[in-house]
N, C-alpha and C positions, 0 to 999 in steps of 0.2 A: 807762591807754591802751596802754602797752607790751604788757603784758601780754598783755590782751585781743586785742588788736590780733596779736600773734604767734598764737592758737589761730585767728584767721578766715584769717589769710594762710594757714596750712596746710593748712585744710580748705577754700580756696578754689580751691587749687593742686589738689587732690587731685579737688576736683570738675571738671575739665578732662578728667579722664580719661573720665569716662564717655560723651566727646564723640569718643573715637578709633576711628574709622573706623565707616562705618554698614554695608557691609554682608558684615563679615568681624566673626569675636570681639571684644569691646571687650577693646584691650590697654590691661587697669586700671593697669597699673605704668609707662607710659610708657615701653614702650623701643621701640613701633613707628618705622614712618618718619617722622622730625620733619623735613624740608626732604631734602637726599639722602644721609642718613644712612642704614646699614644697618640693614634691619628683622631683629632678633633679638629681635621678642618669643612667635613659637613655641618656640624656645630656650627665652626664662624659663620659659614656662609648663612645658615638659618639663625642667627639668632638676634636680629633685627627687624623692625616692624617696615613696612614699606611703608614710601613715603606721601603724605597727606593729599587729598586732590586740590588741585589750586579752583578757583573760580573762572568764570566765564572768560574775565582778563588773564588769568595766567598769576592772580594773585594768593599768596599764601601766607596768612597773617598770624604773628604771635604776639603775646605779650608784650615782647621788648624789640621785635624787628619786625619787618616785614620783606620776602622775596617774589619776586615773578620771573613765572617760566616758561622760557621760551617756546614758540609754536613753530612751525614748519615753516619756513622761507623769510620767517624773524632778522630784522638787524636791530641793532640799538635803537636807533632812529624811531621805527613800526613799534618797535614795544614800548617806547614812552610814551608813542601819542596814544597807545591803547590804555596804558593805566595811566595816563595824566602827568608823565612828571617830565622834567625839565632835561632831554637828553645829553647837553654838554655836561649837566651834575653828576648825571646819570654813567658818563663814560670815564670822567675822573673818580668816581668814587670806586668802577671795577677794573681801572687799569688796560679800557679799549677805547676803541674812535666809535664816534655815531655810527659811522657808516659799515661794521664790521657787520658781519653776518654770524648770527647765533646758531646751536645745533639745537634739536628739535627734544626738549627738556633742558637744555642748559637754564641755569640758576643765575639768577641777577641781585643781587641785594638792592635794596632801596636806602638810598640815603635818609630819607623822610619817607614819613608815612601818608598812603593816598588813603582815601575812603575807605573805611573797612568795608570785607564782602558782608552780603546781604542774600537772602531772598529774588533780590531784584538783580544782583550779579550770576544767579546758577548756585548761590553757600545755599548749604544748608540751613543757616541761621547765622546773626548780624554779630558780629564780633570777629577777635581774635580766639584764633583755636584754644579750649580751655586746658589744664592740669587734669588727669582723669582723678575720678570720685573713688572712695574706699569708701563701701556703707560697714562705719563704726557701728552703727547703731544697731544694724541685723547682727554684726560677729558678736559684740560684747551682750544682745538677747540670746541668742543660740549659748553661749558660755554659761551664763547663767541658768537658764536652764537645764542645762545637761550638767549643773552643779548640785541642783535642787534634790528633792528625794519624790519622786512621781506620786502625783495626788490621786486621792481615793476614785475611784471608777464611778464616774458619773456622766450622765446626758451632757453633750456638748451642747450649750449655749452660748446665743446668738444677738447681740443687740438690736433692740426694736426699732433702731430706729438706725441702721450703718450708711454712714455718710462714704459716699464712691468718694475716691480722689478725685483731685480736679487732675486733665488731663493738659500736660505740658503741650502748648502751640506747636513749639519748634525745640527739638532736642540738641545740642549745642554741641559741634565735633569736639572732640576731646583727643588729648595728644601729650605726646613729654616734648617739650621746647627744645630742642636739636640745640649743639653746640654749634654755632660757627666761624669758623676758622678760616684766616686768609693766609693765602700760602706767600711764602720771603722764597727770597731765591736760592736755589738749591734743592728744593725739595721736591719732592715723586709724591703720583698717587700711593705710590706703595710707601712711604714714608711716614706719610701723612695718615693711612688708616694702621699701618704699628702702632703709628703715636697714640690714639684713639680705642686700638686694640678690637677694629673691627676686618671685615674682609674687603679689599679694595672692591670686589665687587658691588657690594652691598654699597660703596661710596661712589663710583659708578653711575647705577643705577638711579640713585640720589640728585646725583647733579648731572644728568646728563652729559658724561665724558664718552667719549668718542674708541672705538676698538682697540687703542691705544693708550689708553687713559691720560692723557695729554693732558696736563696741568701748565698754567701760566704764572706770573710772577703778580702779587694784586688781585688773582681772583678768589673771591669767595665760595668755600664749600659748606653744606651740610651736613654733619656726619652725624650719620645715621642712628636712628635711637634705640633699643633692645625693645624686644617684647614687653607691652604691659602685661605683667605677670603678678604684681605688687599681692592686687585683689585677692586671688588664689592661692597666694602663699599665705595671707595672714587668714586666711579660712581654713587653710591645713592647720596651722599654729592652733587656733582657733579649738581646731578639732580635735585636738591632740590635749586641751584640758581633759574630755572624758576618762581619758586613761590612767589620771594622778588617783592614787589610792584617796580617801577619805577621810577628813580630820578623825584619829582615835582608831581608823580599822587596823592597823600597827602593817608589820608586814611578817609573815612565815618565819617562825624562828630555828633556826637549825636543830637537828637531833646532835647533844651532846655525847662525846667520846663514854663509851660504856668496860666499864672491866670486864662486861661478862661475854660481847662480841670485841673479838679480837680485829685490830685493823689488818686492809688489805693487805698482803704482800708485795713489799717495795722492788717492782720488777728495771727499776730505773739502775738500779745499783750493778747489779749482776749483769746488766747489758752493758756497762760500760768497763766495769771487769775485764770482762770476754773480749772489747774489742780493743782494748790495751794488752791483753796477750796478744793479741795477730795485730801485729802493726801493718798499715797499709801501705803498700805499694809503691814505690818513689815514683811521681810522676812524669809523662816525658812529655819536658817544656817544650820539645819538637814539633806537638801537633799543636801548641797554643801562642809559640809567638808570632807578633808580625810579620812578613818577611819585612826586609827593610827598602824602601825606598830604591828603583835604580838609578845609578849614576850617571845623569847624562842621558835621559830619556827625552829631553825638551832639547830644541835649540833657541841662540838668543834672537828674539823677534826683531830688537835693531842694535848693533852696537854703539857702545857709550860710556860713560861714567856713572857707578849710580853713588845718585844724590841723595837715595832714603831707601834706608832697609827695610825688610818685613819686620810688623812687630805688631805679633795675634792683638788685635782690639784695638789697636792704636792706627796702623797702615797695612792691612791685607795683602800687599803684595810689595813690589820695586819700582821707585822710579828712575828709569834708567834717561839721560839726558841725549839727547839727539836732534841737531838742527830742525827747524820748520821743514816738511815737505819730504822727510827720510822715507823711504818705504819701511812698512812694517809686515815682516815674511812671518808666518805662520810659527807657530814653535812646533806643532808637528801634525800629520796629515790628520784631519778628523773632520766632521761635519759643522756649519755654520748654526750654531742653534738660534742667536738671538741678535737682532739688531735694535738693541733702544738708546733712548736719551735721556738727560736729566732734564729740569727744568728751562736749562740756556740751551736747550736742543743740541747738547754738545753729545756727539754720538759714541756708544760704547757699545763691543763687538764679543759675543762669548762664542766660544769652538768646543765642541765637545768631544772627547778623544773616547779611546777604549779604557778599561779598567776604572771606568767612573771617575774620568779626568776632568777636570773643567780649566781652560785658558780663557782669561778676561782680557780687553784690550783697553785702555779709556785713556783719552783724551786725543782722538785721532780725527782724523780728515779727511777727504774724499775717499771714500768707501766703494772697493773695487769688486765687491762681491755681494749676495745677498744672502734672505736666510735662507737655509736648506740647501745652499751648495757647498759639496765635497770638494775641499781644498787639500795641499799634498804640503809635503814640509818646506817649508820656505815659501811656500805662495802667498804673493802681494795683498796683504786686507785692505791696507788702507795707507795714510800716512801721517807722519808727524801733525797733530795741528798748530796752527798758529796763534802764537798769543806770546802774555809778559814770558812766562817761563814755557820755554820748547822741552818738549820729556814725554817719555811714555809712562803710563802708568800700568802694570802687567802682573798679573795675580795667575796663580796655579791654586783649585779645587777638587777637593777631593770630598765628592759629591759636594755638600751644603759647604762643609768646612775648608776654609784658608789653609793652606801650608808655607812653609817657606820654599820660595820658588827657588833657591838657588841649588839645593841638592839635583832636582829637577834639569837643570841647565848644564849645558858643554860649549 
């Protein structure tokens, strides 16, 4: 039950998101405005570099790994014999068969490294993509001079004899070396860029995952790497010596207090005086509390025993126990918002009611409805699934946040 129960809570949570906001981008990673929070989820989605172009092969080389990316009408098979490597290696190392069919940028890791790109592959230059460069050497000349004390006015002069640089053949891509990470079972695209603290999109796009963002158990991702921005910050830093005063210039010393100018009058005093004579107002808690929760606004989706109570942080909602194959009726009439799955494609159903309700369904079964149809109270979702422990898992939201679903229930 642990177990299981942990892959439905994350993929339950995860399917929330695709209910954020109707008619702006869905921010997949939850960082839009959750009550009056600031909305920084154009931020996430911008604040990663897109990802490196591969070579004529589909090859994309670093330091310490190397991946290829797949092309249109790609299987395992097609992609090994194009960058050379051994496809039976090739299919246990990503947890698929030869013969599978790849989507059109999916990410393949290499167990071993083939020829690096070249020139002669479509690279730009022969290597693995490099660390980018911070020229030390212009910031800490700029700093010193803008230290100095500017020299006497004279003709600029010019060496008789200035030697041009020599000009680099081939300028070498430069990049930040992506973390990558293989996904264990249990885990969501959306899991998996929290964890990283990027936007699933931006991990997406990366490894070409599919409109569904469809993660498997064994495959390797790229997660995506921020803006090189390094350069630019230590040039601001950089810039920001001009503005330290000068050994010895001191700084402004204040005018000390004078017997002969009297100080302002202290108008802080008499304001507070005043407003402790007229005491304010008793406030009416009326227009400021909750109302409270009504009783018996959900019905129960199946009957049972439950076997695990809500508990914020711990288990978001009840699991209520119910043979394999029970139908599971609606807790109350509202629209289909989201059909997804976690990584065992175990399918998990969210409804969305009025008052900014959210009903989760997970670990269910033949699925009788889809999304975007309006269902009525009691109407069949789905059913018990089958497995070691038979139970539903069933959560009440109120918007982003869990509540305890049992006030909720009659």
């Amino acid at each position: 039950m642990t177990k299981g129960l942990g892959l439905k809570l994350l993929a339950a949570s995860t399917a929330l998101a695709l209910l954020a906001g109707c008619d702006r981008p869905l921010d997949f990673d939850l960082r839009g405005k959750l009550g009056s929070a600031a909305d920084t989820s154009d931020a996430a989605r911008n604040a990663t570099a897109a990802r490196p172009s591969p070579d004529n092969r589909g090859i994309i080389s670093y330091p310490n790994y190397q991946v290829a990316v797949a092309e249109r009408g790609d299987t395992l098979a097609s992609l090994a014999a194009r960058i050379g490597a051994d496809p039976a290696e090739l299919a246990r190392y990503n947890g698929i068969q030869t013969g599978d069919s790849l989507r059109v940028g999916e990410i393949i890791a290499l167990p071993n490294r083939v020829s690096e790109p070249s020139p002669a592959t479509g690279a730009a230059a022969t290597g693995p993509i490099q660390p980018p460069e911070v020229d030390i050497t212009e910031l800490a000349e700029g700093a010193i001079a803008r230290a100095q004390p500017a020299p006497a006015t004279q003709p600029a002069t010019q060496p008789a004899t200035a030697t041009p640089p020599a000009a680099e053949a081939v300028t070498a891509q430069r990049g930040i070396e992506p973390i990558r990470h293989k996904v264990v079972r249990g885990e969501t695209a959306y899991t998996v860029a929290r964890l990283y603290n990027t936007s699933v999109r931006a991990l997406a796009e990366w490894n070409g995952l599919d409109s569904s963002f469809s993660i498997r158990e064994g495959q390797f991702l790229l997660i995506p790497t921020p803006l090189a921005e390094a350069p630019a910050a230590l040039k601001a830093a950089a810039a920001q010596t001009e503005e330290v005063p000068k050994p010895g210039a001191g700084s402004p010393t204040p005018v000390p207090p004078s017997a002969v100018t009297p100080l302002p009058k202290d108008e802080s005093r008499s304001a507070s005086a005043s407003a402790a004579a007229e005491p304010a107002a008793t406030p009416d808690l009326g227009k400021t509390q909750t109302a409270a929760a009504s009783q018996g606004k959900f019905a129960y989706p199946v009957r049972g025993k439950i076997i695990r109570d809500y508990a914020k942080g711990k288990n978001e909602g009840i699991d209520i126990a119910a043979p394999s194959g029970t139908p599971i009726g609606a807790a109350e009439a509202g629209t289909v918002a989201a059909i997804t799955s976690d990584a065992d494609q175990v399918p998990i159903i969210v409804v969305k009611h009025p008052d900014n309700l959210l009903t989760v369904y997970a670990n269910v079964g033949n699925i009788a409805v889809k999304k975007g149809d309006s269902v009525s109270r009691g109407q069949k979702l789905a059913t018990v699934r089958a497995g070691e422990s038979a139970y539903l898992h069933f959560e009440v939201r109120k918007g982003f946040e869990s509540v305890d679903p049992l006030p909720y229930l009659q």
